[in-house]
C-alpha positions in Angstrom: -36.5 59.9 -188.7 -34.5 57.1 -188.1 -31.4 57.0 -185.4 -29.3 54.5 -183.2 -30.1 55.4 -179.9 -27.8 53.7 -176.6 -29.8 53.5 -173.5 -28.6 53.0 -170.3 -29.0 49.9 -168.7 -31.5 51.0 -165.7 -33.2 52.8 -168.6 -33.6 49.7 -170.7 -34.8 48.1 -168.0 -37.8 50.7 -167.4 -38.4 51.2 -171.2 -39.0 47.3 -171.3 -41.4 47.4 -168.0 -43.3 50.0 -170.1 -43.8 47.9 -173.3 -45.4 44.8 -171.2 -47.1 46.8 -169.4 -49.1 48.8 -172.4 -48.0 46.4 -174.9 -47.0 48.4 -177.3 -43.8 49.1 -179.3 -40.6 50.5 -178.4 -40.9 53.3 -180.5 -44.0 54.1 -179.3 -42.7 54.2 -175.8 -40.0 55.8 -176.5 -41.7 58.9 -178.7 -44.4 59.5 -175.8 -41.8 59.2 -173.4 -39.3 61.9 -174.9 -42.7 64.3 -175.9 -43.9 64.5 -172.0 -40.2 64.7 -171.0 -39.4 67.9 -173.6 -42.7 69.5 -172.8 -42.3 69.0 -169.0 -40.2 71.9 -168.4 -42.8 74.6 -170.6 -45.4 72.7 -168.3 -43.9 73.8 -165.1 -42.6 77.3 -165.9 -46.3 78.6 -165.5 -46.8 76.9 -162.2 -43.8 78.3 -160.4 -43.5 81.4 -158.6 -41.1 83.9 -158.5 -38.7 83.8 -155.7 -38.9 87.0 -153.6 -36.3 88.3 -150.9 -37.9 90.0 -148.4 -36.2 93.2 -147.0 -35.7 94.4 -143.3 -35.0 97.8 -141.9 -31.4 97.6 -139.9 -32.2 101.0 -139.5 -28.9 103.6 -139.6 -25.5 102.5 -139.7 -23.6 102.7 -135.8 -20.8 103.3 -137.4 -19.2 105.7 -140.2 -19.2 103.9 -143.2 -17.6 106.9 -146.1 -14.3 105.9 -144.5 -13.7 102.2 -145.5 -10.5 101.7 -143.1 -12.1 102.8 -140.1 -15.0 100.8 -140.7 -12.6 97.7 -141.1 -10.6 98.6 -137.9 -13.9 98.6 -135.9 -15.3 95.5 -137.7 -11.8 93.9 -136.4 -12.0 95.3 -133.3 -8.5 96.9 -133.5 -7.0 100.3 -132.4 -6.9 102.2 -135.2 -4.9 105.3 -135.4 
């Protein structure tokens, strides 16, 4: 397939450090380039780990909590009632 592709100017820069130093072709470059940057992120989905939250007893609640405005009025430290 043929396109028109514009590169960044940093990127140019590092695309032409890669063809002197393989000498090789900008298309070659930039196909192996693109093919280990697509397949990167299949690569590292079977490395990671899930994430896990691990839970702590608080034990039970020093307060009642079925009445939401008391709760609030202690949380705030105010006389309530």
């Amino acid at each position: 397939m043929r396109t028109t592709l514009t590169l960044d100017d940093d990127v140019t820069a590092l695309v032409a450090r890669e063809i002197k130093r393989r000498t090789t072709s900008l298309e070659d470059v930039v196909n192996e380039t693109l093919r280990k940057g697509l397949a990167e992120p299949r690569r590292l989905s079977g490395r990671l780990k899930a994430f896990r939250t691990r839970t702590v007893n608080l034990g039970a609640p020093r307060i009642a909590i079925d009445n939401v405005w008391d709760a609030i009025a202690f949380a705030e430290s105010e006389s309530y009632r």
